[in-house]
N, C-alpha and C positions, 0 to 999 in steps of 0.2 A: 869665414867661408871664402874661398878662391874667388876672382871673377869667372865671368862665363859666356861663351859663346857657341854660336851653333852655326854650320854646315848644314841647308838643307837642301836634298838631292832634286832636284826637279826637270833634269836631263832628256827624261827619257821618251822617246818617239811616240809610244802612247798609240802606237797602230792599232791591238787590238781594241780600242774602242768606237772606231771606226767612224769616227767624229770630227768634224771642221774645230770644234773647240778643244784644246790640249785638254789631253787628260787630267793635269792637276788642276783644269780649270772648273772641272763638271763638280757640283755640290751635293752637299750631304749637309739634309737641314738649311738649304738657301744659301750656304755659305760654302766657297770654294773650297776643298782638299789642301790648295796651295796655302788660302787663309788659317786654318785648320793646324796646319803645320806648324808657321806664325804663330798662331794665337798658344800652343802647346810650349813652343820655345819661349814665348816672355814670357806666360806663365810659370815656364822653373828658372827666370830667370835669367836669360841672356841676355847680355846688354847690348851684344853686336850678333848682329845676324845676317850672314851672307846664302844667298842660294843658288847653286847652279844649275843655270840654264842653257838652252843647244840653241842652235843656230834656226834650225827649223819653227821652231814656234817665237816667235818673235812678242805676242800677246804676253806669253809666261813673263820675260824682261820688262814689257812695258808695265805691267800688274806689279809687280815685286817694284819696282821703280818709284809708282804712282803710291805704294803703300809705305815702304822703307827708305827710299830713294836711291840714285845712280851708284852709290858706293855700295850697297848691299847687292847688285846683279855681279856675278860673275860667268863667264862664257866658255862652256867646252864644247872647244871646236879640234879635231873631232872629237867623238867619244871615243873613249879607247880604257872602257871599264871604269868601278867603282871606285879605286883608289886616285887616280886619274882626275876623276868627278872631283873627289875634296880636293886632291893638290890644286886642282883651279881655281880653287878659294885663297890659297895659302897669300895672295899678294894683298888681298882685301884684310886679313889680317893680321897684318906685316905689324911685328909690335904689340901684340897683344899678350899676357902673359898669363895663363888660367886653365881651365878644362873647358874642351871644347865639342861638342856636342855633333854627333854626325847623323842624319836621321833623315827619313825619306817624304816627299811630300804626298803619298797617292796612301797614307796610309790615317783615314779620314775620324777613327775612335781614338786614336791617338792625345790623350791628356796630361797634363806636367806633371801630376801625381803618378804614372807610369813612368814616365824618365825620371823623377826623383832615386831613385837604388840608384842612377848609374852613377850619381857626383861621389865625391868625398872617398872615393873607394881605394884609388891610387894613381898609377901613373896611366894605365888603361884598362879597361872594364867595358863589355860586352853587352848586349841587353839580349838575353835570352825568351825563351818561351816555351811551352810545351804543348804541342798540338795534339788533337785528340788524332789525328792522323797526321801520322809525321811524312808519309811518302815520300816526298823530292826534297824534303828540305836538309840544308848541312846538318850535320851533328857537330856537335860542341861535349869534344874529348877534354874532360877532368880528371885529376889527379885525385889521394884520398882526400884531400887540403882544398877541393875546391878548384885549385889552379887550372886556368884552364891551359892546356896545350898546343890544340888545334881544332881548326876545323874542317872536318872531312864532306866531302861532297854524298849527296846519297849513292851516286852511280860510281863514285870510287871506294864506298867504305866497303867494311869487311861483314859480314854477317853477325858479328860481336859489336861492332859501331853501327848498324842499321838496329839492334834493339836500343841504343839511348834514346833516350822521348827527349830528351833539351835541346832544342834547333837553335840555329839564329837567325835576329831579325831582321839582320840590315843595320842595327844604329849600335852606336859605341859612345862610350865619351874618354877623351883621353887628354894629357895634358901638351898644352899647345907644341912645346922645341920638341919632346919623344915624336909626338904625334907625326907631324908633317914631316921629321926625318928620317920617320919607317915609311912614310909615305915615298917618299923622295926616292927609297932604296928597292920598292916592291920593282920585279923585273914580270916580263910579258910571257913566261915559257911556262905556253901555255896550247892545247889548239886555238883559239881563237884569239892568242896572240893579245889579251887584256891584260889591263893592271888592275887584280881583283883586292878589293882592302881586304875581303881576309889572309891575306899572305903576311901582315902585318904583324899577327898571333905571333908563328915562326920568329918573326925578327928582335920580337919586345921580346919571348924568350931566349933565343940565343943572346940578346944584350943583359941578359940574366934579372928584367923585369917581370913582376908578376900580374899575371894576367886573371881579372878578377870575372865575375857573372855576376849578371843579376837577372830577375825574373822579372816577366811580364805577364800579362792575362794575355793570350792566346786572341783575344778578340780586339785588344790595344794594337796587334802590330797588323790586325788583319789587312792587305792589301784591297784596292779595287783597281784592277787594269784592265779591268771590261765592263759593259755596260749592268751585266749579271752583278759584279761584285760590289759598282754603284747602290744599285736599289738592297745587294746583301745590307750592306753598309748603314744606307738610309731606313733600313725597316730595325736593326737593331738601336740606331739612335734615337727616333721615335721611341720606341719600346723604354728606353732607360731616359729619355725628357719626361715621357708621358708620367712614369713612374715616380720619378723628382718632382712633379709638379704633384700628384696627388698624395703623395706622404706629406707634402705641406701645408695639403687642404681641402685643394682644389677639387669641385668635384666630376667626374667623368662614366655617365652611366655604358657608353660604350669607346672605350678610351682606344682601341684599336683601329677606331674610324674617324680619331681627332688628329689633325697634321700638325705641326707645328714649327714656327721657322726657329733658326739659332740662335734668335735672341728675344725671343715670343716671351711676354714677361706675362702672368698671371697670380694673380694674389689669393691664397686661401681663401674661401667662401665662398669664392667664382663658381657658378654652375656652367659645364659645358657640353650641351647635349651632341648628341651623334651626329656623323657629317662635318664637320665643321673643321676649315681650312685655315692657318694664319700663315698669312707672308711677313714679310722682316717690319721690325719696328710698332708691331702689334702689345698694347699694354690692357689691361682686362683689373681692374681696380676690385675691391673683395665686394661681395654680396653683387656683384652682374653676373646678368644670365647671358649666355651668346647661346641661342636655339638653334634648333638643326638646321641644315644648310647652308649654314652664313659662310660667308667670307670676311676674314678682317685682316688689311693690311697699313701699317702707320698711322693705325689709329689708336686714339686713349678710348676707352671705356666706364665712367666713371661709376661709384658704387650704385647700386638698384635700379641701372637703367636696364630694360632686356630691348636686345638688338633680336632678331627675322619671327620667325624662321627665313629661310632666303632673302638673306638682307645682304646684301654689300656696302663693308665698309672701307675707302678708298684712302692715301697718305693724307693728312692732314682733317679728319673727320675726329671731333670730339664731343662725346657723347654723354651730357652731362645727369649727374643723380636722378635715379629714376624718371629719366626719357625713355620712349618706346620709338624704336626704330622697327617696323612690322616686316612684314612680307612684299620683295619686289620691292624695296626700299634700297636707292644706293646715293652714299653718303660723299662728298669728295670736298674737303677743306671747307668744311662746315663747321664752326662752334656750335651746338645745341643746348640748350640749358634748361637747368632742373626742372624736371616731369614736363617737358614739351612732347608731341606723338607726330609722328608720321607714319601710319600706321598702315600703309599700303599704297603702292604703286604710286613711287615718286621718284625726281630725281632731283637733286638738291646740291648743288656745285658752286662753291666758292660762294663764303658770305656769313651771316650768324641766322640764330633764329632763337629768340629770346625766352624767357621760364614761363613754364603752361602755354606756350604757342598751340596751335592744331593746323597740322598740315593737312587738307584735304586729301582724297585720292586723286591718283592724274595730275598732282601737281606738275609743274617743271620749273626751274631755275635756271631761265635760258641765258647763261651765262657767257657764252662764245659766239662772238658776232665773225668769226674766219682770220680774226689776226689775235685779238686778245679777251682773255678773261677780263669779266667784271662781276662786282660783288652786289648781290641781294641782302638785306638784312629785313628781318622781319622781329617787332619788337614785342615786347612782355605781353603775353596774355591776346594774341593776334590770332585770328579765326580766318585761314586760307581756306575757300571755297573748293570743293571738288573741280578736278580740270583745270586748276587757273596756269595763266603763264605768265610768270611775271618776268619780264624782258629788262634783263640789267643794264647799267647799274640802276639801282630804284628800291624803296623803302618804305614798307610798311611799319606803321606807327604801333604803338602799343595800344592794345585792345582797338584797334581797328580791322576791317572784315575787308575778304572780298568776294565777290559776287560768283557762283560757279559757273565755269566754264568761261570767266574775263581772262583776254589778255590785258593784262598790268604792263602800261609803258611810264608810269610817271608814279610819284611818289604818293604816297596816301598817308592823310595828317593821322595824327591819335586819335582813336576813336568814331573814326569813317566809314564808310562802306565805300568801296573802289567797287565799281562796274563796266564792264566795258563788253558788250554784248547789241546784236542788234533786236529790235523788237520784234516778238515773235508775232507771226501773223495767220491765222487757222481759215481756209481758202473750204467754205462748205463744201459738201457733197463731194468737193475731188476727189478724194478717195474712190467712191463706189465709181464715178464715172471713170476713172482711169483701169481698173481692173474690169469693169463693163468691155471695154474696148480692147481690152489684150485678149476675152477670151473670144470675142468675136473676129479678131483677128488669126486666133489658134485654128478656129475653127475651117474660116475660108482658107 
């Protein structure tokens, strides 16, 4: 197999989305269009990957920078069309000898298994598709043999070229010297005066190369350059996670109301009932329940714990074998360990809580004194009192208590009871005399 490299387009002004953040930045599944793109191109495969970027968005270079680094940003300044777009790659890689992969980043279904047709083909090769309505898009004129010839504009072709249903998509992969030197030769006579890479077809033919196709799914090259075609985008990836996650097990009684981020990891025998949101770095281990409403983000899950209903679980929260995390429960860089409960209205922030613990309700883990976290740890088989605050950093022992409604400022040995309450004092007859005297006051 040739080396391989990819060109990916990320140029473009992205006005219809009408958004402070570039368009290739906006996500599908939590994860950028521009990453998306990325992550499509190592996966079939490229070992170098440059993508250009415009002068305007200056985020796109620092993102592509922070991920690839300063040699993979190239810069078209101005734009002046598609072809254009890759020549300004051509210096990035200067020396490279292989097929090189040209492909757009705002095109967010896009997976390696769909650019796989274009390698191995020849000297250039097209990535096609057939829309279920072709309206505006090129047609891609073949021969009996396949060859393709050209391609025609919809508002230029002929009435015989507006029946082909095989469009293109925007990406090609061709080999590096042909490539960049039909690039080199595309000229601008044009109205708008661009240098479009399909004019490239014409050139690799008249050089008497053959110009190959290949096919796509129709919903691999689908575009998002508005905020409509985001959520298109984002409801069909949901739809085909959802569907990979319960062919392997997982189960989902209304799986059309489950979200899920790009790298939401859940393990067959997981029950996940309806509502239920994950943000990135979410792992769900087999036989846990996540109940309705919850939130889970960067957290682990481990086997037979169930986390809410309305439970929030926050990055560094792990929830160990059968723990119950309840309702109004949110979790944030907590270890919790096997069958401990918190089983309502608590907040639990940095620190552990040891196996069979019981969190009361009202708990709080007052972990932020206004500059830094501090950690609570509460140990094996420790019984928290309804209401308690225990004010970090401070540590309760194993099978020690506390008292409900104590603020916790100091550590409590094994086996203790922590109390910290004032003694309650019952003032006879007050009552009746205080409501005696407000309605004698209603009255005057």
């Amino acid at each position: 197999m040739s080396k391989r490299a990819a060109v990916i387009m990320a140029a473009g002004q992205g006005t219809r989305m009408k958004s402070p953040t570039p368009k290739v930045l906006h996500r599908v599944g939590g994860r950028s269009m521009l990453d998306r793109a990325i992550d499509a191109a190592q996966g079939a495969g490229c070992e170098r990957i440059v993508v250009v970027c415009g002068t305007h968005s200056p985020a796109v270079a620092a993102h592509v920078a922070a991920r690839l680094g300063e040699d993979a940003v190239a810069i078209q300044d101005p734009p002046m069309g598609t072809a254009h777009a890759v020549l300004c790659a051509r210096d990035a890689l200067a020396g490279f000898e292989g097929e090189v992969l040209v492909t757009n980043a705002d095109c967010p279904l896009l997976t390696a298994a769909d650019l796989e047709p274009l390698f191995g083909q020849g000297v250039l090769t097209m990535l096609a598709f057939q829309p279920a309505d072709a309206a505006l898009y090129g047609r891609m004129i073949q021969d009996a043999d396949g060859r393709l010839l050209r391609i025609v504009e919809a508002r230029d072709a002929t009435a015989e070229e507006l029946a082909v249903g095989v469009c293109y998509s925007g990406m090609l992969v061709g080999q590096a010297g042909p490539l960049f030197d039909w690039l080199g030769r595309v000229d601008n006579d044009n109205v708008k005066s661009e240098y479009y890479i399909t004019s490239i077809v014409g050139l690799a033919n008249g050089d008497g190369a053959r110009v190959a196709v290949a096919l796509a799914p129709e919903v691999a090259v689908m575009g998002a350059d508005d905020q409509v075609g985001v959520a298109r985008a984002e409801y069909v990836w949901q739809q085909r996670r959802r569907g990979e996650l319960m062919a392997a097990g997982v189960s989902m009684v209304a799986p059309e109301t489950v979200f899920l981020s790009w790298d939401t990891q859940i393990a067959g025998g997981a029950v996940i009932e309806p509502n239920v949101v994950f943000g990135p770095k979410a792992v769900i281990e087999a036989g846990a329940t996540i109940r309705a409403f919850s939130h889970v983000e960067g957290a682990v899950v481990r086997p037979g714990a169930i986390i809410g209903p309305y439970a929030r679980l926050r990055p560094g929260a792990d929830i160990g074998e059968n723990a119950h995390i309840g309702n109004f429960v949110e979790v944030k860089k907590v270890k919790v360990g096997a069958g401990a409960k918190a089983n309502h209205l608590a907040y639990l922030g940095d620190g552990s809580i040891g196996e069979k613990a019981n969190i009361g309700a009202g708990t709080i883990f007052c972990n932020y004194d206004g500059f830094d976290k501090h950690d609570t740890h509460v140990g094996p088989g420790a019984f928290i009192g309804s209401n308690s605050s225990l004010v970090a950093p401070v540590s309760i022992g194993a099978g020690a208590m506390t008292g409900s409604g104590s603020v916790i400022t100091t550590d409590v040995p094994e086996g203790d009871l922590g109390l910290s309450r004032p003694e309650q004092v019952n003032k006879p007859g007050w009552s009746a005399r205080f409501r005696a005297a407000k309605m004698r006051a209603k009255r005057d």
